[in-house]
DRENGU-724606 format. One record per residue: z, y, x of N, C-alpha, C in turn. Coordinates in steps of 0.05 Angstrom, whole numbers, padded with zeros to 5 digits, always signed. Layout:
ZYXZYXZYX/...
end
This chain:
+00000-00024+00017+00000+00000+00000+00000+00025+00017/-00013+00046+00001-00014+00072+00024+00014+00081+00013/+00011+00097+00041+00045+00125+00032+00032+00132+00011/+00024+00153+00006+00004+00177-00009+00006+00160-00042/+00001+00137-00042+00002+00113-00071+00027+00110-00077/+00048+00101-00066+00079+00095-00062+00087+00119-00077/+00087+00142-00071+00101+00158-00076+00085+00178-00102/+00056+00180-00106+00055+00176-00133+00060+00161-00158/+00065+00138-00149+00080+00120-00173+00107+00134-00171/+00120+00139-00148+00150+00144-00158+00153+00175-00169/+00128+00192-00167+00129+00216-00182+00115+00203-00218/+00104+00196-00221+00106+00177-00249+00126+00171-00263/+00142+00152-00246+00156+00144-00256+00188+00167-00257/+00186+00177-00240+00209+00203-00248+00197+00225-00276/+00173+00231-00281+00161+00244-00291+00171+00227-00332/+00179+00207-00321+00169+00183-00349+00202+00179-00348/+00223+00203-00334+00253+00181-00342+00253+00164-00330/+00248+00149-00317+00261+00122-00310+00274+00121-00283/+00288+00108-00290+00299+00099-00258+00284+00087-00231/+00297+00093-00207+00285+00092-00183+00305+00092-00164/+00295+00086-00142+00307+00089-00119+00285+00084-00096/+00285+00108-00082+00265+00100-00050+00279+00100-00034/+00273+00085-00009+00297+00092+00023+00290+00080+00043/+00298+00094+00062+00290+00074+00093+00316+00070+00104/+00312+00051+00114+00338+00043+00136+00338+00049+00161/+00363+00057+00183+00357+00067+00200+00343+00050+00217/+00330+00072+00244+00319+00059+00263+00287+00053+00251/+00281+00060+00226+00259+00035+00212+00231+00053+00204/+00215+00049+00197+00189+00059+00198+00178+00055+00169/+00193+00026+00156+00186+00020+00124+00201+00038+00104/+00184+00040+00083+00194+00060+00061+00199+00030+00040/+00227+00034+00027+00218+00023+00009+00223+00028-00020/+00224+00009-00045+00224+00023-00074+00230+00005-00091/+00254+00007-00104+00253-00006-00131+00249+00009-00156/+00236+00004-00174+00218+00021-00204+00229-00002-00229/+00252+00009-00237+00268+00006-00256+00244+00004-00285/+00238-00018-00293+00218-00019-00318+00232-00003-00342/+00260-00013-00350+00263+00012-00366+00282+00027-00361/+00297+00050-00390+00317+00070-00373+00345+00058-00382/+00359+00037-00385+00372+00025-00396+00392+00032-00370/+00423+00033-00371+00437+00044-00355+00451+00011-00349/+00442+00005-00326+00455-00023-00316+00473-00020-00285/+00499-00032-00302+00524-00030-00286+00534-00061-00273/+00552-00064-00253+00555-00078-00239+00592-00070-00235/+00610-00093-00229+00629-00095-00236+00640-00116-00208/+00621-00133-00202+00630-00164-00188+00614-00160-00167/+00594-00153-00166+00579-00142-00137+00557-00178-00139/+00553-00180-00150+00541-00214-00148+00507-00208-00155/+00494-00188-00177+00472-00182-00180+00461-00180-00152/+00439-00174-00153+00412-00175-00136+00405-00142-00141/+00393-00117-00124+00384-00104-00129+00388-00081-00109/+00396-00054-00124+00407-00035-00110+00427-00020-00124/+00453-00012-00110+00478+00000-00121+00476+00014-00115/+00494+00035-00133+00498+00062-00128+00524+00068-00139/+00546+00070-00126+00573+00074-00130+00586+00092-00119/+00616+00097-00145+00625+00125-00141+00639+00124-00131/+00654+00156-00115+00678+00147-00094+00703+00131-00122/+00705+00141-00141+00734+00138-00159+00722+00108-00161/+00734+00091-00148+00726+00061-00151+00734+00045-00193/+00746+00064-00209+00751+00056-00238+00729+00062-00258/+00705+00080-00239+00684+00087-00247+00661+00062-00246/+00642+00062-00272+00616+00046-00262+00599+00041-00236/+00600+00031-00219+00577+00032-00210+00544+00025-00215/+00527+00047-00209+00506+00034-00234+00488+00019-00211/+00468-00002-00223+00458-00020-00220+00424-00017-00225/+00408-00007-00202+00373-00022-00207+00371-00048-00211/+00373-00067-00223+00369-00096-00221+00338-00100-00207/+00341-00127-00184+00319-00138-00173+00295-00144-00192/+00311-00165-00216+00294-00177-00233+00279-00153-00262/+00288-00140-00257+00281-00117-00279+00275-00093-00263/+00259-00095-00243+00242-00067-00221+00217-00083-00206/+00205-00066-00207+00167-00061-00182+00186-00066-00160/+00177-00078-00137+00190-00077-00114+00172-00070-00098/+00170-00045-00080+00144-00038-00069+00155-00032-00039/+00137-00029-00016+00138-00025+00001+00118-00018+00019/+00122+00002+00037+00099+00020+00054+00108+00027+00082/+00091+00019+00104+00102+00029+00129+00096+00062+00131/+00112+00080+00147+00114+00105+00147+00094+00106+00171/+00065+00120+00170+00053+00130+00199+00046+00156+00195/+00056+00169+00178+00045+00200+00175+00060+00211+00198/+00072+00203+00215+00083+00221+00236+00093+00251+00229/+00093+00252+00200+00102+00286+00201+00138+00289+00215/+00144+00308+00233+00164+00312+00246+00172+00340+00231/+00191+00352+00222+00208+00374+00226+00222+00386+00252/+00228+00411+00255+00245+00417+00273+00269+00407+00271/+00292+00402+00287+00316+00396+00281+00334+00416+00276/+00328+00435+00287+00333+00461+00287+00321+00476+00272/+00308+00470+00252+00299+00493+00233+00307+00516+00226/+00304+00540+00234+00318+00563+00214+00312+00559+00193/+00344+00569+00187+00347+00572+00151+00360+00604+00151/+00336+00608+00126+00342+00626+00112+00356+00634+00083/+00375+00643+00081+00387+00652+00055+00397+00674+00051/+00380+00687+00025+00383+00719+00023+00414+00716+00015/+00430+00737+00019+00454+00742+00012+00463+00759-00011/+00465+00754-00032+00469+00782-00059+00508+00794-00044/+00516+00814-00064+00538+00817-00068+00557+00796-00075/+00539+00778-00108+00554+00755-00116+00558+00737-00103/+00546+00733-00089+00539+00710-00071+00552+00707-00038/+00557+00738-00034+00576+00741-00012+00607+00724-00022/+00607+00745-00051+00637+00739-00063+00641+00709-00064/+00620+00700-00077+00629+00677-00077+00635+00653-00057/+00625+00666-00034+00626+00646-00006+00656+00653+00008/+00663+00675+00002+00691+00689+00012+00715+00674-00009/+00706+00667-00037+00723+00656-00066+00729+00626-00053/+00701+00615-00048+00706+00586-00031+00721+00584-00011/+00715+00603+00015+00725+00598+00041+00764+00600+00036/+00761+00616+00012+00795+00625+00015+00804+00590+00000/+00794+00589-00024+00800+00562-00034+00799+00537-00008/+00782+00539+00004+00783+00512+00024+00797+00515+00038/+00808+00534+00054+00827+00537+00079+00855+00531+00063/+00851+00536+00035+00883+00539+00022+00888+00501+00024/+00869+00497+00008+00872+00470+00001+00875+00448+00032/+00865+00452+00052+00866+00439+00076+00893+00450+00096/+00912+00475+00087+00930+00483+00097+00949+00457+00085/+00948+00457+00045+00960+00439+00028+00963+00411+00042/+00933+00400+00049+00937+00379+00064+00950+00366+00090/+00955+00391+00105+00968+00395+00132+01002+00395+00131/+01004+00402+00114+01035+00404+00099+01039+00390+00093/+01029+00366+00072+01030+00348+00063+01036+00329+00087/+01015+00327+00107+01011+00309+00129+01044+00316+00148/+01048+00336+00153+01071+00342+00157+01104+00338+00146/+01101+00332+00130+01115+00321+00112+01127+00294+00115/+01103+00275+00125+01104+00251+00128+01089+00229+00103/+01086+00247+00079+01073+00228+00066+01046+00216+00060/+01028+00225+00079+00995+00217+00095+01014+00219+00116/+00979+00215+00140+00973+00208+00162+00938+00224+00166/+00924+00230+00143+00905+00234+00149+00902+00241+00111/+00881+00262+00111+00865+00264+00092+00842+00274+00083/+00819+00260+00070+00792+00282+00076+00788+00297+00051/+00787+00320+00065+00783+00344+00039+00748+00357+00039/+00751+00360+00009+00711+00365+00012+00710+00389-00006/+00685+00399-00007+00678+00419-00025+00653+00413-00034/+00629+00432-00046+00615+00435-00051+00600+00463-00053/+00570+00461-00042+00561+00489-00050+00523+00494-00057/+00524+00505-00079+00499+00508-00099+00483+00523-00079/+00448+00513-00085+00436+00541-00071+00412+00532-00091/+00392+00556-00093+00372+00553-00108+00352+00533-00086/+00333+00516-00114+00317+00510-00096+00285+00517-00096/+00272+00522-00073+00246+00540-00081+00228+00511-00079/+00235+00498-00073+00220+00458-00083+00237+00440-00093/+00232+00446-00116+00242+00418-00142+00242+00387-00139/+00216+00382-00126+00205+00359-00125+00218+00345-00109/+00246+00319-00126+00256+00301-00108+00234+00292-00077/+00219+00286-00092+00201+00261-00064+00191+00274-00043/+00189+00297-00051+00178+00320-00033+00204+00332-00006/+00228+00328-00017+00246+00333+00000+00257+00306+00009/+00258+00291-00007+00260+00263+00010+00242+00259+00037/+00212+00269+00034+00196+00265+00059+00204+00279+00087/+00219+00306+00068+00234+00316+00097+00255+00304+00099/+00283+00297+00081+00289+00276+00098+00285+00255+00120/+00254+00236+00111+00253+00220+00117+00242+00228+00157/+00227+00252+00155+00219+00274+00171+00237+00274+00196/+00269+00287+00180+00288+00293+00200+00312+00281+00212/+00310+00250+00193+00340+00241+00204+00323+00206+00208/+00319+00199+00231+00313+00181+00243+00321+00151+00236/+00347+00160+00249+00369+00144+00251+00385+00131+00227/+00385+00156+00207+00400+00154+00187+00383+00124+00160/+00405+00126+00137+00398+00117+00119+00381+00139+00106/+00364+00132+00086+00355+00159+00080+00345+00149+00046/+00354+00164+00035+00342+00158-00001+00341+00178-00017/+00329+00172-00035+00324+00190-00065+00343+00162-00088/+00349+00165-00100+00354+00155-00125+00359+00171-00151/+00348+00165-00174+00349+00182-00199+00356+00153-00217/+00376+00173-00237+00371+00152-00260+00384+00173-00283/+00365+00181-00307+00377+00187-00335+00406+00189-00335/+00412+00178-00331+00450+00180-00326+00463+00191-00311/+00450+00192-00296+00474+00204-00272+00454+00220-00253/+00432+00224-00259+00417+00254-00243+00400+00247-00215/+00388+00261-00206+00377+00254-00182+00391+00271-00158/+00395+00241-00143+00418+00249-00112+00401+00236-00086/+00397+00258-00065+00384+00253-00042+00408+00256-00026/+00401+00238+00006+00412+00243+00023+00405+00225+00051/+00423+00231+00076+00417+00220+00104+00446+00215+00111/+00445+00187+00105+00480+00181+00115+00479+00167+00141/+00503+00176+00163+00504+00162+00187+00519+00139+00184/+00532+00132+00171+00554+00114+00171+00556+00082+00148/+00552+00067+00156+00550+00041+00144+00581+00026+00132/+00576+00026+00111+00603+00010+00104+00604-00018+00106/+00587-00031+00100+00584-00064+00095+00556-00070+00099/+00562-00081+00123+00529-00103+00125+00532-00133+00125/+00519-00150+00102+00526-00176+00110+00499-00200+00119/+00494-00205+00135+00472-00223+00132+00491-00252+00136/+00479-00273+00117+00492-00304+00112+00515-00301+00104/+00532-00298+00130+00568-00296+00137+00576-00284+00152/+00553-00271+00165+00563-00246+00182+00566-00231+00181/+00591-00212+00186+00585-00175+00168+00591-00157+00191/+00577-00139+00192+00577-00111+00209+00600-00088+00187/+00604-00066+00210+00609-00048+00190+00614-00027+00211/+00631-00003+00209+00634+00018+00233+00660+00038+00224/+00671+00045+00236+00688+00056+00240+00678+00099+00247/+00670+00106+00226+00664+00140+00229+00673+00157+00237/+00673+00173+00243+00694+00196+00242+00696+00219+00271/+00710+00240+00262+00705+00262+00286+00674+00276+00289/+00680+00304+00279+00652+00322+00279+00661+00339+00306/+00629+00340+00315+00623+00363+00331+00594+00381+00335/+00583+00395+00346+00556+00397+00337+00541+00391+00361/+00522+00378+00357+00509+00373+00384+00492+00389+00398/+00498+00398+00434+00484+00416+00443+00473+00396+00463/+00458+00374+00464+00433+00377+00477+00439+00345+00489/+00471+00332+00495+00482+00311+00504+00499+00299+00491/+00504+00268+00494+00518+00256+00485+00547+00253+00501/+00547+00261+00521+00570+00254+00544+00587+00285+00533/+00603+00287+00512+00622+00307+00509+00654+00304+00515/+00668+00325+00520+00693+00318+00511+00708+00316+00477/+00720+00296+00471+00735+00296+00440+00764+00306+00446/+00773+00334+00421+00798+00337+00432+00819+00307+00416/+00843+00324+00417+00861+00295+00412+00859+00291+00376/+00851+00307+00357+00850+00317+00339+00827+00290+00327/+00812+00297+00342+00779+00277+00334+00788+00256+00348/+00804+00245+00359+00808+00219+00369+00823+00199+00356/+00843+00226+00345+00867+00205+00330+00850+00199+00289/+00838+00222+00292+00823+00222+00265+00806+00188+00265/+00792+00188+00291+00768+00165+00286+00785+00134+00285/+00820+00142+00302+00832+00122+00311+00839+00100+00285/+00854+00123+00273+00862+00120+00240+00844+00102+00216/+00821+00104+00224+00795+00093+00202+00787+00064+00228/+00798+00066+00238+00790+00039+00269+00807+00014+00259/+00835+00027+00256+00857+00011+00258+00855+00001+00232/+00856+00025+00203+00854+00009+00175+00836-00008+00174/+00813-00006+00185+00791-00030+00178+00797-00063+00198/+00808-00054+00220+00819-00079+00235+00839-00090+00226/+00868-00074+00211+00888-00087+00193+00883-00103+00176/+00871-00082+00162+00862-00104+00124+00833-00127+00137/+00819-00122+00149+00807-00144+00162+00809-00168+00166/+00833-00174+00195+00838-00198+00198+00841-00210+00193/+00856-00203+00167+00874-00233+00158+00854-00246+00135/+00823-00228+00136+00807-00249+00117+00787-00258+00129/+00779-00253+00155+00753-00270+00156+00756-00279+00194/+00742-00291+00211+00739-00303+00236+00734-00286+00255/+00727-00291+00271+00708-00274+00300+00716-00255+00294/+00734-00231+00298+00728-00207+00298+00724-00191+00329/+00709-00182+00328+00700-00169+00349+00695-00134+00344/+00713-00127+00358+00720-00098+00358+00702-00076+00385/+00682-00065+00377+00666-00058+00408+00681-00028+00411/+00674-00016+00437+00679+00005+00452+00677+00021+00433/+00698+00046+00426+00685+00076+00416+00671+00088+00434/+00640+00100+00417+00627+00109+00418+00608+00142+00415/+00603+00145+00432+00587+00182+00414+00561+00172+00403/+00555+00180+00377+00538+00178+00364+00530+00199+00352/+00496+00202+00347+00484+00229+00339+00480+00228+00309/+00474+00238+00292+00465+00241+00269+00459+00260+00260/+00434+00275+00254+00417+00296+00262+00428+00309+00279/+00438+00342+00272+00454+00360+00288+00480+00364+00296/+00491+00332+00291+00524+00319+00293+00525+00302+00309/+00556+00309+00321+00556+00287+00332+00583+00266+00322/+00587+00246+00320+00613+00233+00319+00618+00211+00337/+00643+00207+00325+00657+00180+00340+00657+00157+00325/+00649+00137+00337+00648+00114+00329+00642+00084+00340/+00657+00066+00325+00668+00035+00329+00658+00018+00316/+00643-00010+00327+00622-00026+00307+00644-00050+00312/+00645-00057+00290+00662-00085+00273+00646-00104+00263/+00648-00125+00276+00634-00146+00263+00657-00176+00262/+00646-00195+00247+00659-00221+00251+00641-00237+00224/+00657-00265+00217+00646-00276+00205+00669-00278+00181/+00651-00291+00157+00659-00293+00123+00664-00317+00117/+00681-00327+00104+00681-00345+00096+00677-00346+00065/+00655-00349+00047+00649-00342+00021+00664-00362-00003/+00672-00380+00011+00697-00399-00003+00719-00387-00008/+00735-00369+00009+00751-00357+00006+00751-00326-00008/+00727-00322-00001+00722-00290+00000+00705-00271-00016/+00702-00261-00027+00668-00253-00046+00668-00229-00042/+00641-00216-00039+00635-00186-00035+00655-00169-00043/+00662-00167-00067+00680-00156-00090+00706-00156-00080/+00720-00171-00060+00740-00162-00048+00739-00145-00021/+00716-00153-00011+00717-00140+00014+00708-00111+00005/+00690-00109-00006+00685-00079-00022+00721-00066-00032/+00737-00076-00038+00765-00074-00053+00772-00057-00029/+00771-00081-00001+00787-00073+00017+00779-00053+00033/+00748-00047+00035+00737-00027+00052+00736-00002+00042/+00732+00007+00015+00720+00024+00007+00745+00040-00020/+00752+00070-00013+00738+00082+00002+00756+00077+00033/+00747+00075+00056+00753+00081+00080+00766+00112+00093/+00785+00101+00106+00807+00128+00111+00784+00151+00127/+00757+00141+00129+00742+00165+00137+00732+00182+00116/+00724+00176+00092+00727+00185+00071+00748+00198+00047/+00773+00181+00052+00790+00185+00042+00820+00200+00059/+00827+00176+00067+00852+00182+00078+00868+00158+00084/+00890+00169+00098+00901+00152+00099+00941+00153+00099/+00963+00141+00084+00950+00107+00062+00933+00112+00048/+00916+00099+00038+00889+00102+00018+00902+00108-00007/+00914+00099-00027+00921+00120-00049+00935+00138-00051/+00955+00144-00032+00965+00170-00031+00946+00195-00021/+00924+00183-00002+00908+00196+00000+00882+00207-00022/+00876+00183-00044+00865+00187-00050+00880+00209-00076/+00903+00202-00085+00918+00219-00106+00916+00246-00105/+00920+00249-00072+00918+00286-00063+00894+00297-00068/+00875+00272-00063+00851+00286-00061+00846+00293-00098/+00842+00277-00111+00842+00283-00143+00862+00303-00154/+00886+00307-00146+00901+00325-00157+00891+00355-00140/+00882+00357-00123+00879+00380-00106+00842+00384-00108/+00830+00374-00099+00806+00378-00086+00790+00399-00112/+00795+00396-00135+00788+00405-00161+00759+00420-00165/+00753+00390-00165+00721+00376-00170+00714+00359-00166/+00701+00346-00185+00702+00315-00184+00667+00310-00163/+00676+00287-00145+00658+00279-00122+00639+00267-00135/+00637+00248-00153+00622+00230-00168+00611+00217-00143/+00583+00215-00137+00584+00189-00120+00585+00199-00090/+00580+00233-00085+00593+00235-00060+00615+00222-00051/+00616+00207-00023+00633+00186-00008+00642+00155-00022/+00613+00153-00042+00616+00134-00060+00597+00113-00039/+00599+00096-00045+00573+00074-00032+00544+00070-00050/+00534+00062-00023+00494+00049-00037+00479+00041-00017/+00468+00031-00035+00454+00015-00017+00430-00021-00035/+00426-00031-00008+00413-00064-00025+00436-00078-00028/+00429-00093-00046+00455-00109-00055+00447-00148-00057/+00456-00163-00043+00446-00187-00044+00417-00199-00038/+00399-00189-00024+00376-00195-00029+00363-00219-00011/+00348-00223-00017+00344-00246+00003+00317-00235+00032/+00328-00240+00045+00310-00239+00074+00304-00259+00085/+00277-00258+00092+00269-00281+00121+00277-00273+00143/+00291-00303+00163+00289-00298+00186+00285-00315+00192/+00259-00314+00218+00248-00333+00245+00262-00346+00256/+00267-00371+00257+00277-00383+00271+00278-00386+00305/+00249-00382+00301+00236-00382+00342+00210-00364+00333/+00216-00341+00346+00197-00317+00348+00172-00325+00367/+00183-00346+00382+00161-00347+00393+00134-00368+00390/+00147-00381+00368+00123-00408+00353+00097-00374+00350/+00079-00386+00354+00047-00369+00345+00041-00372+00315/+00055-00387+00311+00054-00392+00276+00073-00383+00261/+00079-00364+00255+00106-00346+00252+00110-00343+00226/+00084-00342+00211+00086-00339+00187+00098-00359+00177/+00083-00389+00189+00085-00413+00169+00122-00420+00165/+00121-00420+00133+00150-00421+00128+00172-00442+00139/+00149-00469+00159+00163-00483+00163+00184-00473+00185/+00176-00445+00203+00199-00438+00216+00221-00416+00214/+00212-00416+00181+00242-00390+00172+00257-00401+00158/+00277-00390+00153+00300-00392+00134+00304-00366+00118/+00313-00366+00099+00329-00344+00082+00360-00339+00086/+00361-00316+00087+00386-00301+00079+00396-00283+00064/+00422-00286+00048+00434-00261+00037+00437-00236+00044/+00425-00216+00032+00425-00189+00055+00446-00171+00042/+00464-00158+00046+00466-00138+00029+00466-00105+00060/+00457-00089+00054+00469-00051+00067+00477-00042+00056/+00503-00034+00054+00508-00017+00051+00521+00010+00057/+00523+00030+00050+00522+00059+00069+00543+00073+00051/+00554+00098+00072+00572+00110+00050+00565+00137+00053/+00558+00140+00018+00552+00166+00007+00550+00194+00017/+00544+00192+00052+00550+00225+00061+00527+00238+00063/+00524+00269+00072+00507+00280+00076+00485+00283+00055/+00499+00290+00028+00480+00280+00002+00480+00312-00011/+00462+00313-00024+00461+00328-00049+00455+00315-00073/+00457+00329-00099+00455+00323-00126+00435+00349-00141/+00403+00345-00144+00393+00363-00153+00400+00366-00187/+00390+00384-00198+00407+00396-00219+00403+00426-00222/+00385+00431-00251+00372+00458-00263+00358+00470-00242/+00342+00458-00227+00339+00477-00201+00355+00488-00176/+00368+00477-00176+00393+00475-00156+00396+00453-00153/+00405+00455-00121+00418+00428-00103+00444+00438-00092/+00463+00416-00102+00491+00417-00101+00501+00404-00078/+00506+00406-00056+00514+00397-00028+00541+00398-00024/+00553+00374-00024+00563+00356-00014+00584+00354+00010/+00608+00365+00020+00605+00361+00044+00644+00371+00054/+00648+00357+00074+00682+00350+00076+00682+00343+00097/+00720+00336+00105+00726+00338+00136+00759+00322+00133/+00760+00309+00159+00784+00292+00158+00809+00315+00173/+00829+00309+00159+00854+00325+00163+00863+00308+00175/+00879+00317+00190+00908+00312+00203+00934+00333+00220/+00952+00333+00223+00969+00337+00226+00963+00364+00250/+00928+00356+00265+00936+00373+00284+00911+00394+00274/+00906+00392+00255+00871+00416+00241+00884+00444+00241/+00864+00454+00241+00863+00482+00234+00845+00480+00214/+00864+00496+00195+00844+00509+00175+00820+00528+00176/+00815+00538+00200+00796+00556+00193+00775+00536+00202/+00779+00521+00224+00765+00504+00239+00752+00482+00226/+00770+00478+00208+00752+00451+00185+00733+00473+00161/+00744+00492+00152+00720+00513+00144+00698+00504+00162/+00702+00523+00183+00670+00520+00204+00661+00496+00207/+00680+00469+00207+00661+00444+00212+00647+00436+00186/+00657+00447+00163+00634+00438+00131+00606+00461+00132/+00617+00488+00140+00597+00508+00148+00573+00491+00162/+00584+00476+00190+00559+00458+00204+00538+00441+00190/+00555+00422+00170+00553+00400+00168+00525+00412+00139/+00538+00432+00128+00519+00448+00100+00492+00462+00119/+00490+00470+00141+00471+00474+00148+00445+00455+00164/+00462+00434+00159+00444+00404+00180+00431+00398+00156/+00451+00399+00126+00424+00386+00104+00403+00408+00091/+00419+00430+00092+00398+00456+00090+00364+00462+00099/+00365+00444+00122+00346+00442+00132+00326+00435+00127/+00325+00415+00100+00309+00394+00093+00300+00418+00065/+00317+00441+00060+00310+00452+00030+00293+00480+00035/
end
């Protein structure tokens, strides 16, 4: 299938209501698509369907469901080579109102992340991530059209459009993977710690971003062990994601699906103290009683859900295709909800937060969401 084809069907099918989802995975060159035949709102509860999820941070919420067996499943390799700057200037006129209103925010966010610092002080967290949001007009409407710059500017990243009648059309480029399982084996990563990147990966982290990434290392290695084999804990890392940089830890081991089913490990991972906080419901309590606005699927998860993949047994038989040397596997990716917007009346609603702890500055976690709103800006 051509690009140019792919993505007229998925302006069709947005045009006609229906559900969708396009995305690439990082590292990857394939686009791909599921085309929801009708607009029927299908939810998922047990994580056992086949398809693609889309879930909210408030885990008591639906998560809704593309089913495999009820979608087009399409796919296109990316060679248009179109590149963006990474650095794009952005421009935004400034009104009076619009001053006010960035000065109305900045005072609300510093208040609310002072709240959290006190709190952390206190002793009752250890960590908490506080977010905001902020509207800008958009002078291009066209989901797929900004998805392409997505797909344009963040490499590395996960990268998607999804729309559905229900719950609106949400783009984004997330760095961070919650759950990967192929067979019995699961990946996952440990996020956390912003900085902006000038040109290298070899930086200094103060103690601030260390103990932040430490915190989301350790909860996922605790609740971990005691359910599945092999764990293998690798080096912290600097990692890029567009004009960011973070810290981060890759976790892997093996499953035992006798004991264990998606639906708990989803229980146990998600949301992750990089997202949330940490203890996880006290963290999450502050965040609902304080944050005052609801995230919906920002820091929610998505991704494929169960699908089946070929893999080669011996890459190097010349006969690669013939099935006698593959097997199948259970696939699921999944990614957590960052770096997203929610388009809406012409406006795109962005997304965007920062982990507290004990040693933040308020003005300083201001300026790191300031960063983080100008990396997706880029794409509008």
């Amino acid at each position: 299938m051509e690009f140019d084809v792919l993505f007229n069907k998925i302006d069709l099918q947005y045009s006609q209501l229906l559900p969708f989802v396009v995305y690439r995975k990082p590292n990857s060159n394939e686009v791909l698509a599921l085309l929801q035949k009708d607009s029927f709102c299908h939810t998922t509860s047990e994580y056992s369907e086949s398809g693609f999820v889309f879930a909210p941070f408030e885990d008591k919420k639906a998560s809704i469901l593309i089913p495999l067996e009820q979608s087009e499943q399409l796919s296109v390799i990316d060679t248009s080579n179109l590149r963006f700057l990474e650095k794009a200037e952005i421009q935004v006129i400034k009104t009076k109102s619009s001053i006010a209103e960035d000065n109305g925010a900045k005072a609300f966010h510093i208040n609310l992340v002072q709240k959290g610092i006190d709190t952390i002080k206190k002793g009752d967290l250890r960590k908490v991530v506080l977010s905001r949001t902020e509207t800008i007009k958009l002078s291009e409407t066209n989901p797929t059209e900004i998805f392409k710059r997505l797909l344009s500017n963040y490499l590395s990243e996960f990268v998607y459009c999804f729309y559905h009648p229900e719950v609106g059309t949400w783009l984004g480029a997330t760095p961070e993977t919650l759950l990967k399982i192929e067979g019995q084996r699961f990946y996952t990563t440990a996020l956390a710690g912003t900085q902006k990147f000038e040109g290298k990966l070899d930086v200094k982290w103060n103690p601030k971003e260390i103990e932040e990434q430490n915190i989301v290392t350790n909860y996922i290695i605790e609740n971990l062990q005691p359910l599945i084999t092999n764990l293998k804990v690798e080096n912290v890392e600097t990692t890029k994601a567009g004009s960011l940089l973070h810290l981060k830890t890759n976790i892997s081991g093996i499953i035992d699906f006798n004991t264990l089913n998606l639906k708990q490990m989803l229980q146990t991972l998600h949301p992750t103290p990089a997202v949330c906080g940490f203890p996880k419901q006290k963290a999450k309590q502050f965040i609902l009683e304080h944050e005052n606005y609801d995230r919906e699927f920002y820091t929610g998860f998505l991704g494929e859900l169960n699908l089946k993949e070929k893999k080669f047994r011996n890459s190097n038989r010349k006969n690669i295709e013939n099935d006698a040397y593959s097997t199948f596997k259970t696939v699921s990716n999944l990614f957590v909800n960052l770096r997203c917007m929610q388009l809406k009346s012409g406006e795109a609603i962005l997304y965007v937060g920062g982990g507290i702890t004990k040693d933040s500055n308020p003005e300083a976690e201001w300026e790191e969401t300031v960063i983080k709103t100008q990396t997706i800006k880029s794409v509008l």
